[in-house]
VEXZA-847785 format. One line per 2 residues: number of its first residue (from 1); their letters; for each residue z negated, y, x negated of N, C-alpha, C. Coordinates in steps of 0.05 Angstrom, whole numbers, plus 5000, padded with zeros to 4 digits. Example, Ala and Ser with C-alpha at 12.3 -4.5 7.8 and 13.67 -1.06 7.14 Angstrom:
REM VEXZA-847785
1) AS) 4844:4886:4736:4844:4910:4754:4844:4934:4736 | 4858:4955:4743:4857:4979:4727:4843:5001:4742
***
This chain:
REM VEXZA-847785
1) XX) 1525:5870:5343:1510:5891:5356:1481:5890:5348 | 1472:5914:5336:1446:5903:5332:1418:5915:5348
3) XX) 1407:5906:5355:1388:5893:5378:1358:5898:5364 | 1343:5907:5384:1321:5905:5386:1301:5893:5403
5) XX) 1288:5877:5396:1274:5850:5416:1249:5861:5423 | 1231:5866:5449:1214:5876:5457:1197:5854:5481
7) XX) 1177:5841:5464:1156:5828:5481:1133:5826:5488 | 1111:5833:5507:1094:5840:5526:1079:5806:5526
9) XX) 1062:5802:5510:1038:5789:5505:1015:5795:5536 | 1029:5780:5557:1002:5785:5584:0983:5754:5576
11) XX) 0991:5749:5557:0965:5719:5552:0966:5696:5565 | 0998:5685:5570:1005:5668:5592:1020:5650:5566
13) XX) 1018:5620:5568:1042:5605:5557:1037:5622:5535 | 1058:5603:5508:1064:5606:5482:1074:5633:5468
15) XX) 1070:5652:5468:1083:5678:5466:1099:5686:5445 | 1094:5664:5420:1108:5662:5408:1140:5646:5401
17) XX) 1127:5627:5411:1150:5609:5423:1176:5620:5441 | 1162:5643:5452:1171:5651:5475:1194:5671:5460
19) XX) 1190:5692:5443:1190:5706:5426:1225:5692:5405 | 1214:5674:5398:1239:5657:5386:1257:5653:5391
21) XX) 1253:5646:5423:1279:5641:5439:1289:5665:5452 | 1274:5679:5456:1291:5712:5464:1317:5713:5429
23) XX) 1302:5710:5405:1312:5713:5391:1345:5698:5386 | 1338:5676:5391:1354:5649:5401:1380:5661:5426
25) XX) 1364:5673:5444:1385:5679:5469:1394:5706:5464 | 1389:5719:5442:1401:5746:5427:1425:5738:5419
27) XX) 1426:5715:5400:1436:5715:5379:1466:5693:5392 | 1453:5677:5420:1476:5672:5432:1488:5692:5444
29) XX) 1484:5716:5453:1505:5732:5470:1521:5753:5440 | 1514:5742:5427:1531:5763:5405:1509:5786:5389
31) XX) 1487:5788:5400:1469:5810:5382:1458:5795:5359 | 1454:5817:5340:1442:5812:5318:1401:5822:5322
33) XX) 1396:5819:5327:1360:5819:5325:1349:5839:5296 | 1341:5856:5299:1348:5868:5267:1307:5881:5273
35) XX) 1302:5888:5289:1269:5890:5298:1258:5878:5322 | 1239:5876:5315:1214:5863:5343:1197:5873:5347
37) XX) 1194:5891:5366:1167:5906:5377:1156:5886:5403 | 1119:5881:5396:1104:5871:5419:1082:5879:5429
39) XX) 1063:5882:5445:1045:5895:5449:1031:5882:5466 | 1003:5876:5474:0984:5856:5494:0983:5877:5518
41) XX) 0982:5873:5537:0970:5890:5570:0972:5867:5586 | 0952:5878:5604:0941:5862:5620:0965:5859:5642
43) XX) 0973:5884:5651:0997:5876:5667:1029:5897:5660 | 1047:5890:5665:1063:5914:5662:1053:5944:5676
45) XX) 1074:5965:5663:1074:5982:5667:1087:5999:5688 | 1086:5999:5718:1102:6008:5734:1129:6026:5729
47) XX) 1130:6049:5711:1142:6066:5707:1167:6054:5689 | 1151:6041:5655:1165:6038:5642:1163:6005:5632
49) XX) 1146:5989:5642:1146:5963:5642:1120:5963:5621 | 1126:5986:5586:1108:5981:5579:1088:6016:5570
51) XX) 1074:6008:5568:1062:6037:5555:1077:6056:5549 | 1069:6085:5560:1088:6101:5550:1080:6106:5519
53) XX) 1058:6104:5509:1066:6105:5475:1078:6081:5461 | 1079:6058:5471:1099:6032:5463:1117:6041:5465
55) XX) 1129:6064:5494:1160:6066:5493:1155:6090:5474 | 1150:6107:5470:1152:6117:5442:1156:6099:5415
57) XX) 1139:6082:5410:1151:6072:5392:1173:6054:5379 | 1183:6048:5413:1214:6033:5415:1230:6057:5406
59) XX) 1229:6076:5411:1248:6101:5415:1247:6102:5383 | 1228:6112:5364:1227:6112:5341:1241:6094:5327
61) XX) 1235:6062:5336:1256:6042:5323:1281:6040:5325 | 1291:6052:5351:1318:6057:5358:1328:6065:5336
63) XX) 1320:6092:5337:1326:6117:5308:1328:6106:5286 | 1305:6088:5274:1302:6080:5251:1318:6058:5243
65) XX) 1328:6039:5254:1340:6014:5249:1372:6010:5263 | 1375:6041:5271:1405:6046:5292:1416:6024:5307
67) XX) 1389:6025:5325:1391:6001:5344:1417:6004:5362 | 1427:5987:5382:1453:5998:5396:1444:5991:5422
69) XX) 1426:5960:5423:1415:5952:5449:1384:5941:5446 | 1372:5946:5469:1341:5939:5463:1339:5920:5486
71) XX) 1327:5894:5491:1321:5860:5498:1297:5868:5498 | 1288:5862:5527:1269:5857:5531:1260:5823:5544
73) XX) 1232:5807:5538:1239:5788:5541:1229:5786:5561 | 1227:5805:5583:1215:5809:5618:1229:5803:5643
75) XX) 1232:5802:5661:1253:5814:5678:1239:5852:5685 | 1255:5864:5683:1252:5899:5695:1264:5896:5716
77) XX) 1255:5913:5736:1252:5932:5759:1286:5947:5748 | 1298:5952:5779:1319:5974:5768:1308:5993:5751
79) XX) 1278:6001:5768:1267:6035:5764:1261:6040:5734 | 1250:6010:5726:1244:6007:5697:1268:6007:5682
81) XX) 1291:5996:5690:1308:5996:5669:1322:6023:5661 | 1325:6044:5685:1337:6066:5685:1320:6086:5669
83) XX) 1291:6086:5669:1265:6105:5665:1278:6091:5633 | 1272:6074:5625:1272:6067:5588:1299:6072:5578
85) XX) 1321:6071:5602:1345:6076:5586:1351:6108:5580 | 1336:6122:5597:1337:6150:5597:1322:6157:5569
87) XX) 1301:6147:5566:1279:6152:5547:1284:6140:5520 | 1303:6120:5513:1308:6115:5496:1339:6122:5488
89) XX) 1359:6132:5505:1386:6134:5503:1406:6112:5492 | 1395:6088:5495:1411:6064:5489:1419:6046:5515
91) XX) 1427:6025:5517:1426:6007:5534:1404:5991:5529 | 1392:5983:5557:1374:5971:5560:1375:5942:5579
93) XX) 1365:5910:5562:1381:5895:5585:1343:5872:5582 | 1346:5868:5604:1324:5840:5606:1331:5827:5607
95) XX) 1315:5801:5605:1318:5775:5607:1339:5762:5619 | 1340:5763:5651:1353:5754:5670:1380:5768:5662
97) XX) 1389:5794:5647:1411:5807:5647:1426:5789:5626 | 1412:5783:5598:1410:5770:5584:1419:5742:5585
99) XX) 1409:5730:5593:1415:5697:5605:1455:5699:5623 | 1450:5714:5642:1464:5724:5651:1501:5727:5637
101) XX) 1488:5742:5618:1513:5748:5596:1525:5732:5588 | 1503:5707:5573:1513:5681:5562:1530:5668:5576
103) XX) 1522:5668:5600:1529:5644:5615:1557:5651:5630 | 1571:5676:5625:1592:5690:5634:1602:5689:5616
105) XX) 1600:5689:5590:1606:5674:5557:1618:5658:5562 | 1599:5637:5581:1605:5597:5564:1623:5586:5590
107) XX) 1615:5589:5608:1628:5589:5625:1667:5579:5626 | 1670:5551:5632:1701:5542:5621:1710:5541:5651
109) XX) 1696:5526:5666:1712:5513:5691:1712:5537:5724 | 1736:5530:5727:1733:5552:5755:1699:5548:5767
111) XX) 1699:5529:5770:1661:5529:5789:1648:5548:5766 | 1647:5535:5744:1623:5552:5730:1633:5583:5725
113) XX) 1659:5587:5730:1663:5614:5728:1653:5634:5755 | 1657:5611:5779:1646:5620:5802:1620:5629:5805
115) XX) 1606:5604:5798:1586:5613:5803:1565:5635:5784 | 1580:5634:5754:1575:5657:5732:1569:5686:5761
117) XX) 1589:5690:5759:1602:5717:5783:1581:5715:5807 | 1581:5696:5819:1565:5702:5844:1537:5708:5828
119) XX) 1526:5702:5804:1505:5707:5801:1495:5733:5787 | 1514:5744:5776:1523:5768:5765:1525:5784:5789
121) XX) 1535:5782:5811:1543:5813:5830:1521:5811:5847 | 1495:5787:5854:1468:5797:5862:1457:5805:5847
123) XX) 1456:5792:5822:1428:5813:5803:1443:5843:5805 | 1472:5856:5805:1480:5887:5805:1485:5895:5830
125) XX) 1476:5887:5858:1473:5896:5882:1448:5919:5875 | 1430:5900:5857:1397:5915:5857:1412:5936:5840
127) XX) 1424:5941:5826:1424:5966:5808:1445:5979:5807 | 1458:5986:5841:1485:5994:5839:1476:6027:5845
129) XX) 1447:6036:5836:1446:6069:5841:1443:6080:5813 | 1442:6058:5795:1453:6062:5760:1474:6083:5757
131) XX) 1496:6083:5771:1509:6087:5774:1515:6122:5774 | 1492:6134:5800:1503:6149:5805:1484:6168:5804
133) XX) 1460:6158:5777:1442:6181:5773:1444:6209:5764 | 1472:6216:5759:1485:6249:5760:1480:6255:5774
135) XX) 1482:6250:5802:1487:6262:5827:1454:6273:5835 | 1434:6262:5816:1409:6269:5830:1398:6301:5819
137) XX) 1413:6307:5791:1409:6329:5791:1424:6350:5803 | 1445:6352:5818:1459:6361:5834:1440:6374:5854
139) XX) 1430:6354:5869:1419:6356:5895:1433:6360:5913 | 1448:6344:5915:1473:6351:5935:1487:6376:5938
141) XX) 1500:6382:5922:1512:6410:5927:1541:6402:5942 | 1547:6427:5947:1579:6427:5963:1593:6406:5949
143) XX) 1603:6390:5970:1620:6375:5960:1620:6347:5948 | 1587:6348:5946:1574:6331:5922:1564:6305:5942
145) XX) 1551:6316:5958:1528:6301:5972:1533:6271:5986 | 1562:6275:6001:1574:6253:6017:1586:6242:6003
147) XX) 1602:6249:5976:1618:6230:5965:1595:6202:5950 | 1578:6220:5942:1560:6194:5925:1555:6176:5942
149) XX) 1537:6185:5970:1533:6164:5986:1551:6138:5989 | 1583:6144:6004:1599:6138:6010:1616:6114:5987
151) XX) 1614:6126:5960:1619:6106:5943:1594:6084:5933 | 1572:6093:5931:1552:6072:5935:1550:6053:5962
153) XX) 1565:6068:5985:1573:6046:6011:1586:6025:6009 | 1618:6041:5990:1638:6025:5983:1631:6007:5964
155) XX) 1622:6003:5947:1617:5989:5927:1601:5965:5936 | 1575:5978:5952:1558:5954:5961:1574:5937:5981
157) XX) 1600:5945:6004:1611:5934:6019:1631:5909:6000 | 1650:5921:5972:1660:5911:5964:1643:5880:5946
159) XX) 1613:5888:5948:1611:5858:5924:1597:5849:5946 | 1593:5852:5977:1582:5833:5995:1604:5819:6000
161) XX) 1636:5829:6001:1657:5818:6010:1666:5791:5994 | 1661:5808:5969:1662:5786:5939:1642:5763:5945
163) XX) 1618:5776:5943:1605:5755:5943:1603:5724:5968 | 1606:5744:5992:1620:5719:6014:1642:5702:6008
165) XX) 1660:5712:5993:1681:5697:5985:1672:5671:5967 | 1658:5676:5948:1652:5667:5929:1636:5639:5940
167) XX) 1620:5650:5956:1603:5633:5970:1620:5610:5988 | 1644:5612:6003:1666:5598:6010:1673:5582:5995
169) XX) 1685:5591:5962:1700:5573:5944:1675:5550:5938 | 1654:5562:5943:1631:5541:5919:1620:5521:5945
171) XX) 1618:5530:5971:1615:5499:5986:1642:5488:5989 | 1665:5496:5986:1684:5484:5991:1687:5472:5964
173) XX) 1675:5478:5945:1671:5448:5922:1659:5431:5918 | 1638:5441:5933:1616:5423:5935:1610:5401:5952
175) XX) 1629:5400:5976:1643:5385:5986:1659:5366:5972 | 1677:5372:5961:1699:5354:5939:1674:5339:5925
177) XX) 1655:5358:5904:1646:5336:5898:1630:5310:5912 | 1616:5320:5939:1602:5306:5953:1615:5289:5963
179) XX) 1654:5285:5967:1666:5260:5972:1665:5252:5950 | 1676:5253:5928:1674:5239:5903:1653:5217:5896
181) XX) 1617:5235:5905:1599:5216:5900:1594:5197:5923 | 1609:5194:5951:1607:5184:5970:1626:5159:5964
183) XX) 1651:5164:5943:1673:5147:5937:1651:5135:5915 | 1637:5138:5896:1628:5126:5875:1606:5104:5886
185) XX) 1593:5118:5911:1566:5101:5920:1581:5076:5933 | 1607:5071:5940:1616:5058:5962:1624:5031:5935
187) XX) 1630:5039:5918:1633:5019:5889:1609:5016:5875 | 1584:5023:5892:1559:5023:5880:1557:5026:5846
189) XX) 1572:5042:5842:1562:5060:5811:1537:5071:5812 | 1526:5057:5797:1498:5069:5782:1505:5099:5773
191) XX) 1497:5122:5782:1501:5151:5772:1467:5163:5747 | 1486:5168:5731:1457:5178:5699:1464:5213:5688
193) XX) 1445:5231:5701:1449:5252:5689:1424:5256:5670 | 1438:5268:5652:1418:5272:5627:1409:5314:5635
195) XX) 1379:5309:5633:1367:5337:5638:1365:5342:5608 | 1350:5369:5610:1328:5374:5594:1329:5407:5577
197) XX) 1307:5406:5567:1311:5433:5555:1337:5445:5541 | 1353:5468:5544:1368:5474:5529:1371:5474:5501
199) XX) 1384:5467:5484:1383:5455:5452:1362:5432:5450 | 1372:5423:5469:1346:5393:5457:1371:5368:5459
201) XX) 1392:5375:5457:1408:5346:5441:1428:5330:5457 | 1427:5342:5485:1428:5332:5505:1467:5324:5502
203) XX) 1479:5353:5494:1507:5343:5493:1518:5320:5470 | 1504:5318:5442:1512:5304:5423:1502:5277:5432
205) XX) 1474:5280:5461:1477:5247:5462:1498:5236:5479 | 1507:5250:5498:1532:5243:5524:1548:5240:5504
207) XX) 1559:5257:5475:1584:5245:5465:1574:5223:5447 | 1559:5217:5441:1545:5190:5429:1547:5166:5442
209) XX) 1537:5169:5468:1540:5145:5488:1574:5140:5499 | 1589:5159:5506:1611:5152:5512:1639:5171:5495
211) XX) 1628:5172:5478:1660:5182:5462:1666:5208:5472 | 1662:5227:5491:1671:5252:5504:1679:5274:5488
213) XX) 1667:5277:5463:1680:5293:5449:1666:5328:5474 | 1646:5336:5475:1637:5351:5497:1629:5374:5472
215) XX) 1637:5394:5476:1626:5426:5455:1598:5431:5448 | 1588:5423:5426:1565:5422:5411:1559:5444:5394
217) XX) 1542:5452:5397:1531:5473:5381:1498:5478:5372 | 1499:5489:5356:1466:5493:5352:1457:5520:5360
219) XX) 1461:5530:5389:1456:5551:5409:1443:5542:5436 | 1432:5562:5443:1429:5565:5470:1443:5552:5495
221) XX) 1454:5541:5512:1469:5543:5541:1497:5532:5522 | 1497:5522:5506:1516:5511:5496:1545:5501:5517
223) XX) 1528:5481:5536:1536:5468:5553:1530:5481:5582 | 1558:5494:5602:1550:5497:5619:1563:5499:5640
225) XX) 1585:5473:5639:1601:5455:5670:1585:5426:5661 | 1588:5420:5675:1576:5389:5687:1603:5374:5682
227) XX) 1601:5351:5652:1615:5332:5652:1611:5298:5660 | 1633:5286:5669:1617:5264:5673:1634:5246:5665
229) XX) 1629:5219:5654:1644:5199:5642:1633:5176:5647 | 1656:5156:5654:1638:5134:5662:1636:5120:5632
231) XX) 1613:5103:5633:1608:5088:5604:1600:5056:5617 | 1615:5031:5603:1610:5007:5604:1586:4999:5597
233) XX) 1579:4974:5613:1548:4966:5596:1541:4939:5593 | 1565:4925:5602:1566:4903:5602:1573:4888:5624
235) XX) 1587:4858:5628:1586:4844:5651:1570:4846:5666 | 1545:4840:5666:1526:4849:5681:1521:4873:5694
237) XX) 1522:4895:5678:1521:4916:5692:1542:4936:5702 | 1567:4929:5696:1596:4942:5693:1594:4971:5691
239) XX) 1601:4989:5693:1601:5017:5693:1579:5041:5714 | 1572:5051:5685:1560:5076:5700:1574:5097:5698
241) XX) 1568:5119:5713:1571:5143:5714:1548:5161:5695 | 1556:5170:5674:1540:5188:5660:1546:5220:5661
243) XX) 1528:5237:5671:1536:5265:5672:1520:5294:5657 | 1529:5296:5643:1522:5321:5623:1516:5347:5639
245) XX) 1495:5364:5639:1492:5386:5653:1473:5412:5635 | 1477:5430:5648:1467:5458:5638:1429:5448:5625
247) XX) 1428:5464:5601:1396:5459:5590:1384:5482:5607 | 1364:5470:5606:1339:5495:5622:1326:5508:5601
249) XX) 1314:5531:5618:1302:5551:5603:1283:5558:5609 | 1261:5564:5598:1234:5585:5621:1246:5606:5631
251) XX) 1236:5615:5650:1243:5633:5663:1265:5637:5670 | 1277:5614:5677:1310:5612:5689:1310:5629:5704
253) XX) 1335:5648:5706:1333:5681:5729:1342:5653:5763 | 1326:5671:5783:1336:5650:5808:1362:5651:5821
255) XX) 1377:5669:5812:1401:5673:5820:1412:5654:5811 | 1405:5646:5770:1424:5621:5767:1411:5596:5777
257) XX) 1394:5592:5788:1384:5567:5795:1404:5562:5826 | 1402:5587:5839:1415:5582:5870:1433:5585:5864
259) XX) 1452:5597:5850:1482:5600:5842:1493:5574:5821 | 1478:5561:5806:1492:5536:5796:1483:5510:5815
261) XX) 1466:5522:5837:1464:5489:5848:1490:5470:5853 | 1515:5482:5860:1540:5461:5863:1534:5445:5836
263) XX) 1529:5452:5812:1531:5434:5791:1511:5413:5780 | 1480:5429:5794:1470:5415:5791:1466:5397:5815
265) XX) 1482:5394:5835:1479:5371:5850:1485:5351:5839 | 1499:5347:5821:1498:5326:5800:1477:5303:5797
267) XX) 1460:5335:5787:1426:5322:5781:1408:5300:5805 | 1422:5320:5832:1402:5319:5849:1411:5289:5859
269) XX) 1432:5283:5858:1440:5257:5877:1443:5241:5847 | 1427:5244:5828:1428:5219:5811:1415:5199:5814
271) XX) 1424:5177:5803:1396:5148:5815:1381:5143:5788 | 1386:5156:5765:1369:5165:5739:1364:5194:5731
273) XX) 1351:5199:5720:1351:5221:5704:1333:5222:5669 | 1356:5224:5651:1347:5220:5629:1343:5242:5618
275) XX) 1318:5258:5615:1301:5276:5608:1300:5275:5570 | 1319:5297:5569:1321:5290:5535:1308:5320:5521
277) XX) 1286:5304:5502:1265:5328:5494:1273:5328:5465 | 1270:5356:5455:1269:5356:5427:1248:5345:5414
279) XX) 1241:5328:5411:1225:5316:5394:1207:5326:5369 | 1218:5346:5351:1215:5358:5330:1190:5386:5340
281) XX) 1206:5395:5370:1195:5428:5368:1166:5417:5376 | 1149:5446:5371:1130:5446:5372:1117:5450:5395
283) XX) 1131:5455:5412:1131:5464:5444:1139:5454:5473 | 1143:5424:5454:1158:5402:5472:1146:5397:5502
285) XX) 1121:5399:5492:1099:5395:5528:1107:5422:5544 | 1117:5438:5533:1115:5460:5553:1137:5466:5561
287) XX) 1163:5454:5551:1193:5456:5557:1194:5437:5575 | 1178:5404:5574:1196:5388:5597:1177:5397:5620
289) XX) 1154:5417:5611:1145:5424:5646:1159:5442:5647 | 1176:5463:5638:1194:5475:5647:1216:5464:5667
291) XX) 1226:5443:5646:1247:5432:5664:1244:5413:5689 | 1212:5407:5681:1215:5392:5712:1198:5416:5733
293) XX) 1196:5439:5730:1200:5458:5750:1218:5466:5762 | 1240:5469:5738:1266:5474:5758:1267:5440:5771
295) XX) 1273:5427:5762:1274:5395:5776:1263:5397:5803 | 1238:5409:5807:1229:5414:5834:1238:5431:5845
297) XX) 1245:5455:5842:1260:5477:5855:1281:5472:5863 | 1306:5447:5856:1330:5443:5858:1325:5417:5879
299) XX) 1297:5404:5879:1291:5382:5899:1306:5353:5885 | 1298:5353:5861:1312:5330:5842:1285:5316:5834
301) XX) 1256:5321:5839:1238:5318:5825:1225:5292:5836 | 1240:5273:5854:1232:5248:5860:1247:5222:5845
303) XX) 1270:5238:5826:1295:5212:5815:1271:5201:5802 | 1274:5172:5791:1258:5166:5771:1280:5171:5743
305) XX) 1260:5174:5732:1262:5196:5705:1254:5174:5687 | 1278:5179:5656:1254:5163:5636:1270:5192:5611
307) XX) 1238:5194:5594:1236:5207:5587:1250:5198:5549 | 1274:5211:5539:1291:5205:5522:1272:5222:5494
309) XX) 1260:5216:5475:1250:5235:5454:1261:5236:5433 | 1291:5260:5424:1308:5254:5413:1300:5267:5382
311) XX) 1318:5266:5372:1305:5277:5345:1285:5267:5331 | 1288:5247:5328:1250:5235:5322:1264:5231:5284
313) XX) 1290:5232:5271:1286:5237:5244:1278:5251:5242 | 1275:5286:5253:1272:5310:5246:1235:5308:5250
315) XX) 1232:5288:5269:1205:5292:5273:1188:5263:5258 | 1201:5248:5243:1187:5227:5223:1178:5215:5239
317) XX) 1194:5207:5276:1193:5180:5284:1201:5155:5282 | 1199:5133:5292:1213:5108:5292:1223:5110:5311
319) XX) 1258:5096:5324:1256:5087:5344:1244:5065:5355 | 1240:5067:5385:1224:5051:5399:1228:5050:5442
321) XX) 1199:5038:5444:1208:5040:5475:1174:5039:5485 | 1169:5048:5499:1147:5060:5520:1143:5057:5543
323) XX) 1124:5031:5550:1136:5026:5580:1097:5039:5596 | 1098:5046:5618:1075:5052:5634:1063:5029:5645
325) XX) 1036:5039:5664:1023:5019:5671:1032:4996:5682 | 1049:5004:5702:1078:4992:5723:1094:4970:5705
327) XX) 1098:4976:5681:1106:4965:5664:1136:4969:5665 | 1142:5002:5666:1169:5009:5671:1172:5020:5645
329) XX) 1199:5036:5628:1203:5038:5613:1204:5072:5622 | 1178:5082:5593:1186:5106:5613:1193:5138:5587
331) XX) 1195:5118:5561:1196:5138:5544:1217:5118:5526 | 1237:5134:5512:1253:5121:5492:1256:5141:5472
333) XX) 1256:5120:5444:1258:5148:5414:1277:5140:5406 | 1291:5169:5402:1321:5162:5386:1333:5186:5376
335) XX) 1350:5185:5358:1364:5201:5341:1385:5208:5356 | 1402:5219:5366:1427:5220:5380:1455:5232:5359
337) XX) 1436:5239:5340:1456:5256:5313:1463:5222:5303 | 1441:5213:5295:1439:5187:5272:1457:5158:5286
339) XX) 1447:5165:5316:1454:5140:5333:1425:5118:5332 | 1409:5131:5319:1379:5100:5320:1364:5107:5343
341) XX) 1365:5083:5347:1356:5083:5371:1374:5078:5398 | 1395:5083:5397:1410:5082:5427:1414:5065:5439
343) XX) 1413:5035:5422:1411:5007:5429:1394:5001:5449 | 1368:5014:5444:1345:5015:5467:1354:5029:5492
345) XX) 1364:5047:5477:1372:5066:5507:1392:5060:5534 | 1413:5044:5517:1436:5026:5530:1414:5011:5552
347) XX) 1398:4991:5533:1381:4970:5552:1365:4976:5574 | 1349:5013:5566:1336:5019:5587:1349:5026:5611
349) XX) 1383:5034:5607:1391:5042:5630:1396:5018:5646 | 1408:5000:5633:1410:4979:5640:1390:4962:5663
351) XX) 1369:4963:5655:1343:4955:5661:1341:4970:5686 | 1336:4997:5686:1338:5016:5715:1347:5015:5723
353) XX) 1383:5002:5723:1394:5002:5742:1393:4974:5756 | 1375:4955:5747:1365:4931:5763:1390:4916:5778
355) XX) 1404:4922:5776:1433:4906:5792:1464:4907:5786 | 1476:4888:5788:1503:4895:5772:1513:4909:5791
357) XX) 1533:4938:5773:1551:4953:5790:1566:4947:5793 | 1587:4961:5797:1625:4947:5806:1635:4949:5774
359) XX) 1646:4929:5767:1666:4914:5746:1682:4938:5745 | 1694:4946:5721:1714:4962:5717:1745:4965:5726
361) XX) 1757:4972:5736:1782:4968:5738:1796:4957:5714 | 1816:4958:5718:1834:4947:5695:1843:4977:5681
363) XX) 1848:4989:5691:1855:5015:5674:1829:5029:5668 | 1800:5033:5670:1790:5043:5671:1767:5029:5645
365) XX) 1769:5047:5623:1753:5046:5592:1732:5063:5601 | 1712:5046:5577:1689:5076:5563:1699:5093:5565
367) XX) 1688:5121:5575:1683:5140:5560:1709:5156:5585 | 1722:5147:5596:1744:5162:5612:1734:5190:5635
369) XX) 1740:5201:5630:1729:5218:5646:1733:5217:5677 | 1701:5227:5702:1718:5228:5724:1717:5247:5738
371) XX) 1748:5253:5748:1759:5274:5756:1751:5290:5772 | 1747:5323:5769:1734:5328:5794:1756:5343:5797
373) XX) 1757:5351:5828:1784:5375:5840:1774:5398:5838 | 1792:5413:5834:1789:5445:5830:1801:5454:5851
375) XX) 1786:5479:5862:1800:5491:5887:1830:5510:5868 | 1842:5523:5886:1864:5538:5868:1844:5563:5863
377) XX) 1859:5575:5834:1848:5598:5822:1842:5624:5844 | 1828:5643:5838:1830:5657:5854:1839:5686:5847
379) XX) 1854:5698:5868:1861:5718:5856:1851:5742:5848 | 1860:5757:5832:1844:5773:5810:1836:5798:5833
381) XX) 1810:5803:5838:1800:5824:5850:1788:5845:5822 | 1798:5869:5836:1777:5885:5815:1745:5886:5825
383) XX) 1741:5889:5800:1705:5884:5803:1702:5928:5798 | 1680:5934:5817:1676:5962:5824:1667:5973:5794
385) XX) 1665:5997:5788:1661:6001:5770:1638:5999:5756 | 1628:6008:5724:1603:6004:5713:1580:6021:5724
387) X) 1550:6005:5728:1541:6023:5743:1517:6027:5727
***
C-alpha cells in the first residue's frame, strides 16, 4: 500500500529521528512510504491539524504519487481526521491508529489478542460518528433522522458491552499470573525482565541468554506477549526467571499503555530490570528517557535497573562493566548478536541478585519455559461495522 508520511516540526525532541520511525512503523504495518511531506507551526491546526495550504499540498501528492493512505506522525482529533479525509479522498490514519494496527498484527497469545481489542474499540468509541457522516447532509429527513441516532446508540452500547467483557477476561488473567508470581516468590526466584526501546535487541538477547528461540526481526513491536524462561546461573545462584516484553516507543498511544498493563506486570513486579539500549543509534539518550517514562507511568520506575548497551560491534565498542559511585554495576557492553560480552552480563545478574535462589528441580533445565494459563478462547462476537 503506498503511503504518504506527514510530519509537523512544533520544535520539540529530534524531528528527524522522529520522522524515521514513523517510517519504520509504516513499513511494519504493511505500507510502503513512497513521499514525505513536513512543515514547522507553532501549534496544530484546529480544523485540519495542519495548514490549509499544507493540506493542499498533501492533496496534490496524493494525485501525484497515487497515494492509497496518508500517516500522519500526530495523534488527530476525530474532527481532524474526518475534515483531511474529506479533503484529500483517501484514508487517513495517525499515529496512535498506526501503532494500533501493528500491534493487532503481532499479537500471538489470547492476552495480547485481548488486550490488542480492548485497545482498538476505545480509540473507535471516539470516532464512531465516522460512520454516519451521510446522514448530515440529509438533515434528517423522513425516515432518516431516528435511524442514524439509534444505530450510533447501538453500536456505542455494543463495544461498551465488548469492552466490559474484555476487561473481565484481562483481570481474570492477571490474577493467574499474580498466583504464578506468588508461587515463584515462595521458591524465592530472582525475577529479570529485560526493557527497552523497541528494536534495540532486546529479543535476540532473551534467546541468547536462554535458548528460547523467541521471533526476531529487524522491525518495530517485533515482540509483543511477554515470554519468560527460567535460566541457570550456577550453584550459587540456581535459577532465575528471565522475561521478554513489548519495546517502547515515543509516544506510546495510552490506551496501549492501560490496555497491555496485564503484561507488563511482568515488568512491574520484577526484582531487576535490564534496560537494553541500542548502542549504535544516534538517539539512544532520548529513547531510554522514553522508556523510562513509560517505566513511570506503569509504576515500575523504582526496580533497580542496570543499564545493558547492546550493539557496541555496530557501535566500535568493547565489552565491559560500569559500576557507580555506590559501587553498583550499573552499565554493561555487549553484543547480543556476537554473544561478547554476556559473560559480564551473567555475573551482573548474578551479583544483583545478592543471594542464592532455589536449586533447580530435577526436571527443570535452562531455558524451559514458564507456563502461564490461558483463560478459554472467547467466543467470536461480531465487531459493529466500519465507521
Amino acid at each position: 500500500m503506498r503511503a504518504a508520511l506527514v510530519g509537523i516540526d512544533f520544535g520539540a525532541g529530534d524531528f528527524k529521528a522522529s520522522l524515521e520511525e514513523l517510517a519504520l512503523l509504516a513499513r511494519s504495518a504493511g505500507a510502503e512510504p513512497v513521499t514525505t511531506i513536513t512543515a514547522k507551526r507553532n501549534s496544530p491546526d484546529p480544523a485540519h491539524f495542519v495548514g490549509s495550504g499544507k493540506a493542499d499540498e498533501i492533496a496534490q501528492a496524493v494525485l501525484a504519487d497515487k497515494v492509497e493512505i496518508v500517516i500522519f506522525n500526530h495523534a488527530l482529533s476525530p474532527a481532524q481526521q474526518r475534515n483531511l479525509e474529506r479533503r484529500l479522498n483517501v484514508r487517513v490514519v495517525d499515529r496512535t491508529s498506526l501503532i494500533l494496527d501493528i500491534f493487532a498484527q503481532r499479537a500471538q497469545s489470547h492476552e495480547g489478542k485481548l488486550q490488542v481489542e480492548l485497545a482498538q474499540l476505545q480509540h473507535l468509541a471516539t470516532r464512531l460518528i465516522r460512520g454516519w457522516t451521510h446522514l448530515e447532509r440529509q438533515k434528517g429527513g423522513i425516515g432518516l433522522r431516528g435511524p442514524g441516532e439509534t444505530q450510533l446508540e447501538t453500536d456505542r452500547r455494543l463495544i461498551g458491552e465488548r469492552v466490559k467483557m474484555l476487561r473481565t477476561r484481562l483481570t481474570k488473567l492477571r490474577k493467574q499470573h499474580e498466583t504464578q508470581r506468588r508461587s515463584r516468590g515462595r521458591n524465592q526466584t530472582f525475577s529479570v525482565s529485560l526493557v527497552g526501546y523497541t528494536n534495540a535487541g532486546k529479543s535476540t538477547l532473551f534467546n541468547t541468554l536462554t535458548k528460547a528461540g523467541v521471533y526476531v526481526a529487524n522491525q518495530l513491536f517485533a515482540t509483543l506477549d511477554t515470554t519468560s524462561r527460567r535460566l541457570y546461573l550456577g550453584p550459587d545462584t540456581g535459577n532465575v526467571v528471565v522475561s521478554d516484553t513489548v519495546g517502547f516507543v515515543r509516544e506510546l498511544p495510552h490506551q496501549l499503555v492501560a490496555a497491555f498493563r496485564a503484561t507488563l506486570e511482568e515488568t512491574i513486579h520484577a526484582d531487576l530490570l535490564l534496560h537494553v539500549v541500542d548502542g549504535a543509534s544516534p538517539v539512544r539518550m532520548e529513547q531510554i528517557d522514553q522508556v523510562n517514562d513509560v517505566l513511570r507511568e506503569i509504576g515500575a520506575d523504582h526496580i533497580p535497573q542496570i543499564l545493558v548497551w547492546n550493539k557496541i560491534d555496530a557501535a566500535g565498542l568493547e565489552p565491559g562493566i560500569e559500576r557507580d559511585e555506590y559501587g553498583k554495576i550499573s552499565r554493561v557492553f555487549i553484543s547480543a548478536r556476537s554473544g561478547a560480552g554476556l559473560d559480564l552480563l551473567r555475573d551482573a545478574i548474578v551479583e544483583a541478585a545478592g543471594r542464592p535462589a532455589a536449586l533447580p528441580d530435577a526436571d527443570e533445565q535452562e531455558g524451559e519455559e514458564v507456563g502461564y494459563a490461558h483463560a478459554d478462547p472467547m467466543p467470536a462476537t461480531p465487531h459493529p461495522g466500519p465507521h
